[in-house]
N, C-alpha and C positions, 0 to 999 in steps of 0.2 A: 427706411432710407438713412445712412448712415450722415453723421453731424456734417463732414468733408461733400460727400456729394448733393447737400441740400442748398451749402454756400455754391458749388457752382451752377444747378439748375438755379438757384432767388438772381446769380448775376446775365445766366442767358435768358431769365423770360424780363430781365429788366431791359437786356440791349436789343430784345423783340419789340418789348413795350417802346424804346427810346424810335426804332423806328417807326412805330405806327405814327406816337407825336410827331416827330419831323415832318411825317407825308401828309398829316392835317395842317401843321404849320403852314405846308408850302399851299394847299388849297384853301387855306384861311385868307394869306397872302394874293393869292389870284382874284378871291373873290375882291380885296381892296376895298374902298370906300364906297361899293356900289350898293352897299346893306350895312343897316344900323349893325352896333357890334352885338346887342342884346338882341335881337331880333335873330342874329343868327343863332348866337348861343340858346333863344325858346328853340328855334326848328332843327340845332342839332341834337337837342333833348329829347324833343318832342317823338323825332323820329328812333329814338332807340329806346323809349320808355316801356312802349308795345311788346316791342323784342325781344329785351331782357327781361317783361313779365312773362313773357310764353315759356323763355327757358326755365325758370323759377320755379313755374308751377308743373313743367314736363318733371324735373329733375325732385321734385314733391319736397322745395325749402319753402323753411318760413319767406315769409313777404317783408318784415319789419325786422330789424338788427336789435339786439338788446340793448346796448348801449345808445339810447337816443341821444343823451347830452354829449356824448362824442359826436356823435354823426352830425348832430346841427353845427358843430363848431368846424368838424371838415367840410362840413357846405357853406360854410361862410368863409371859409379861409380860402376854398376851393375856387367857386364863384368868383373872389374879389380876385385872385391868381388867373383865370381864365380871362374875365375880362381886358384886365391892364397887359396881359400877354398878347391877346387878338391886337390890343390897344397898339402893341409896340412894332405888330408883325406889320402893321400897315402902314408904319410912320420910318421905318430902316431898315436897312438891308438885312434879310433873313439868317446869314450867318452871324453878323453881329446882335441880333436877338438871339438865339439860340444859345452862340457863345458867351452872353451876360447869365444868360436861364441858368449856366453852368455852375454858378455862384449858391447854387440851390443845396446841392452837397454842405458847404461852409457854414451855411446857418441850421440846415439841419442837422449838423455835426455839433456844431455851440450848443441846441438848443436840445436835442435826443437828453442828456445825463437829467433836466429838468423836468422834462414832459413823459417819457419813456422809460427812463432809469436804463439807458441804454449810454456807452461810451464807445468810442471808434475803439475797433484795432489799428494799430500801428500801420498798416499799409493802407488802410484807410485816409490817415491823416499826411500822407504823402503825395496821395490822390489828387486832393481837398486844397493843400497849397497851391501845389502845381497850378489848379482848376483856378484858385486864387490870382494868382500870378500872371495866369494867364489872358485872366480877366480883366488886371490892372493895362495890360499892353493893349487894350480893346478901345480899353474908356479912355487910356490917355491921358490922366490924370494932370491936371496945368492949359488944358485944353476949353474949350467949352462946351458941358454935356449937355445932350439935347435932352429936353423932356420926354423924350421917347426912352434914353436910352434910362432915364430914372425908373420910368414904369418901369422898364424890363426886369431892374432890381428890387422891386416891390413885388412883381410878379413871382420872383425868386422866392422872395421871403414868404408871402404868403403860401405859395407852395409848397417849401419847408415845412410850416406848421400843417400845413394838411398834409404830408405825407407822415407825419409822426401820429395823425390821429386814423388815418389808416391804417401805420402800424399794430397802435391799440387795438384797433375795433377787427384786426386780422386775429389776433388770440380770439376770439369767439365766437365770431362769424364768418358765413363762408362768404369769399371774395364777389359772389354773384350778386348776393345780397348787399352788400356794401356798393356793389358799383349801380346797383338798382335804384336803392333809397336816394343814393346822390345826386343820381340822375334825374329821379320823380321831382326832387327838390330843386332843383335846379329850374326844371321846366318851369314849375310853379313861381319861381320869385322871378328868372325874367321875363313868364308871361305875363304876369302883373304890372312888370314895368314897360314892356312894348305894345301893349293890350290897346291905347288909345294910338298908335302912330304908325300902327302892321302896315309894313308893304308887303303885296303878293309879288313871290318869286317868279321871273319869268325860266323857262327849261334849262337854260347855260347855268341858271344859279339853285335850280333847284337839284343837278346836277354836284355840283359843288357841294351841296351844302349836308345831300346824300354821301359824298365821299368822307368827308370833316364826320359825321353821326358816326362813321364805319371805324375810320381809325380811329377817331376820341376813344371810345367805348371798347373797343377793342384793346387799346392802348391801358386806358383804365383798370382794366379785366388785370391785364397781363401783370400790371404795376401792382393792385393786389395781392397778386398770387404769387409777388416775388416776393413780399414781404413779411409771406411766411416761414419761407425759409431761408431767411439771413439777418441779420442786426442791419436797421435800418441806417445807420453812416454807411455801410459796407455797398447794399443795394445801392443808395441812391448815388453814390459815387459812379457806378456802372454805370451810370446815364452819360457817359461823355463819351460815348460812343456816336450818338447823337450829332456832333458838332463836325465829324466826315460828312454825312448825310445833305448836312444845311450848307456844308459848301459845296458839294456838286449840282444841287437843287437851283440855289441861287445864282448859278454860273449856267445852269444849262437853260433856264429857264426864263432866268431875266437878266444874262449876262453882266450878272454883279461878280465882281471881282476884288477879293477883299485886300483892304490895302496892308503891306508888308509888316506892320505893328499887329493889322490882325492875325497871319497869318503865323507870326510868333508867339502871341496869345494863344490860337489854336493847337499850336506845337507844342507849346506848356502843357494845356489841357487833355492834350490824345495821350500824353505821355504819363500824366498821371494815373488815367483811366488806363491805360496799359499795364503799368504796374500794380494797381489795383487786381486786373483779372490774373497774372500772371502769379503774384504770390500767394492769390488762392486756390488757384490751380496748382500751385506748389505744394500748400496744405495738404493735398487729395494723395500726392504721390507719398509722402512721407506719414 
């Protein structure tokens, strides 16, 4: 596969992946405060841990990533990112979660030349402000941020660094395995921490909590495998795709309506992720 068509399949299986996230986001959000948030995060591991070993061992890969010390660092980084994201989906309206998430490109872009030895392309960093800017019209800055909307930029950050150490651990392992170990891991540390306070799901949540396992990990998969083929500024910018999704979702679903600073923050945001796709698709032609 040539250098041109591998940047545009790393940004379609990122804006595959950016939907799967969304559609857990929204069934994260449904389920609400009706289940601990680690409780959910063991039972949506738990249930894809099976899954993903069956495929592993069909498809005849190793079980264990060679890079352990990256992978424990993307599982902590990962983990601390998933919880304070669930954190944020339950505490504000799903667009303006989604739309802060967006911030995630920014730091991964600061932080790739340190960790990855990776720098934006130039249309990258076009993205990235935009994404910025658009961010700044969300939060409101002279306003008063809620502690929700801080998580969501913790969520960000943490993020960032885990998707940089997926980058890494994509040079030598295949994507299955990496979204395996995380997952194994994951189960295990917040089974450990919901082990004394489990509630049993009744069918409306164990419903739920089956769709969140489907798209996580699916999502996951997809996030992987785009990080093969692209410099990681470039991929994760293609994630603001995303940020259409979370406001139909949010409108159709819980008739939240975002208000006109959001919707200029999101306008920011679509447009750098547009130009992002557009001038590497430019790439392809010339």
């Amino acid at each position: 596969m040539s250098v041109e068509n591998k940047k545009i399949t790393g940004i379609l299986l990122m804006l595959c992946a950016s939907t799967c996230f969304v559609t857990m986001s929204m069934l994260v959000k449904a389920m609400g405060d009706s289940m601990p948030i680690l409780e959910l995060i063991f039972l949506r591991s738990s249930l894809a841990v099976p899954i993903l070993l069956a495929a592993l061992i069909k498809r005849g890969k190793p079980l264990v990533t060679r890079a352990w010390g990256v992978l424990l660092l993307r599982a902590l980084f990962g983990s601390v990112a998933m919880f304070c994201f669930y954190y944020a989906l339950t505490n504000m309206p799903l667009a303006d979660c989604v739309f802060l998430g967006r911030t995630q490109p920014l730091f991964l872009t600061l932080l790739a030349p340190f960790i990855v030895s990776e720098r934006a392309p130039k249309e990258a960093w076009v993205a990235i402000f935009c994404g910025l800017a658009g961010s700044l019209f969300i939060m409101r800055p002279g306003l008063a941020w809620s502690l929700a909307a801080w998580v969501a930029l913790l969520a960000a950050l943490c993020a960032a660094v885990a998707h940089l150490m997926v980058r890494r651990l994509s040079r030598t392992d295949d994507p299955g395995v990496i979204v395996f170990n995380f997952t194994l891991i994951l189960a295990i540390i917040s089974g450990l921490f919901c082990f004394n306070s489990f509630q049993k799901p009744d069918w409306q949540q164990w419903g739920l909590i089956c769709g969140v396992s489907f798209f996580a990990s699916s999502g996951q998969y997809l996030l992987t495998t785009a990080y093969r083929y692209d410099k990681a500024p470039a991929i994760a910018a293609a994630s603001y795709a995303s940020v259409i999704f979370s406001v139909i979702f949010g409108y159709y679903f819980w008739g939240e309506i975002p208000a006109p600073a959001t919707w200029i923050g999101g306008f920011c945001i679509v447009c750098g992720g547009i130009w992002l796709i557009y001038s590497r698709m430019r790439c392809v032609d010339e």
